[in-house]
C-alpha positions in Angstrom: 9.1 -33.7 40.0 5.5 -33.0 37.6 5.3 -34.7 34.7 3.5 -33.1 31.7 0.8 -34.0 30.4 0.4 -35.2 26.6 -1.5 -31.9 26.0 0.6 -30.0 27.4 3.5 -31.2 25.4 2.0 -30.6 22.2 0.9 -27.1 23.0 4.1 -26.3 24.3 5.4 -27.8 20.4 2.9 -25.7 19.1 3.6 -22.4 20.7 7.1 -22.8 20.0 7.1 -23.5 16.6 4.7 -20.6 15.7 7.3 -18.7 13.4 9.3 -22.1 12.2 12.2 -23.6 14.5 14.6 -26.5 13.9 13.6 -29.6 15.4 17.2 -29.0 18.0 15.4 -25.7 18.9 12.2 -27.3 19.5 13.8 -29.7 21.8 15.2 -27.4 23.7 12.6 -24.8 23.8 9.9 -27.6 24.6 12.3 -29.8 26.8 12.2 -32.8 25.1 14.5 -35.8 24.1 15.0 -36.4 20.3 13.0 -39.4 19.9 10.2 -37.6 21.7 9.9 -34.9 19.5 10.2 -37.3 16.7 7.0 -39.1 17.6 5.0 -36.0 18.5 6.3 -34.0 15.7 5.8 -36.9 13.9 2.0 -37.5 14.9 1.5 -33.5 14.5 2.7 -33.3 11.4 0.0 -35.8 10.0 -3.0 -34.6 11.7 -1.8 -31.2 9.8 -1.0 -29.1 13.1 3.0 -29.1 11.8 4.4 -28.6 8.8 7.8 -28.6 7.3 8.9 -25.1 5.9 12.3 -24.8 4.7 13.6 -27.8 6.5 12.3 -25.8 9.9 8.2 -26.9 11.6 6.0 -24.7 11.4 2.7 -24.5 13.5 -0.3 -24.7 10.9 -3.3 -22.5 10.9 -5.2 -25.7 12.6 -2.3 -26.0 14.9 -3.0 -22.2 15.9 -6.4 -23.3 16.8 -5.6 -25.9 19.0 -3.3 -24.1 20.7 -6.5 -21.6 21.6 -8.0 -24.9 22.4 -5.1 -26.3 24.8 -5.2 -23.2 27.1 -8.9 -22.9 27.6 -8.7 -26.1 28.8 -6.0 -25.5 31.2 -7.7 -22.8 32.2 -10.5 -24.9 33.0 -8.5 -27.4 34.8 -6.9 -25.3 37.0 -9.9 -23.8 38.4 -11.7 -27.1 38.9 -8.4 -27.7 40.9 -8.5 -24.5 42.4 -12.3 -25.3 43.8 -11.1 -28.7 44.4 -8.6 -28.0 47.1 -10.8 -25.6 49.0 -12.7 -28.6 50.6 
């Protein structure tokens, strides 16, 4: 079993809240429990990367840029992995 990581939960939030879901959509789109999305939506919302719209969450402009930011550096630490394993 692979755990995620914390960024990788919140970019897969992110991502999936892009055009506005209900929070039972985001838990199943991002495979999470309801008192997990609670806190991270929860923590999102504040730092302004979520926002309520019409009882849906929303993925904010800032929250469009740190998804940008998320996958660079996944990209980045999968080819330091990569490089890794060829030892």
């Amino acid at each position: 079993m692979t755990y995620r990581s914390f960024s990788q939960i919140v970019k897969d939030i992110l991502e999936t809240a892009k055009d506005g879901k209900s929070k039972t959509c985001l838990m199943s789109s991002a495979n999470l429990s309801y008192y997990q999305l609670r806190r991270y939506s929860s923590a999102l919302e504040k730092a302004s990367y979520l926002e309520k719209v019409d009882s849906k969450l929303k993925t904010t402009d800032r929250g469009l840029e740190a998804i940008k930011i998320l996958q660079e550096s996944t990209l980045i630490e999968e080819n330091v992995n990569r490089h890794m394993k060829k030892k």
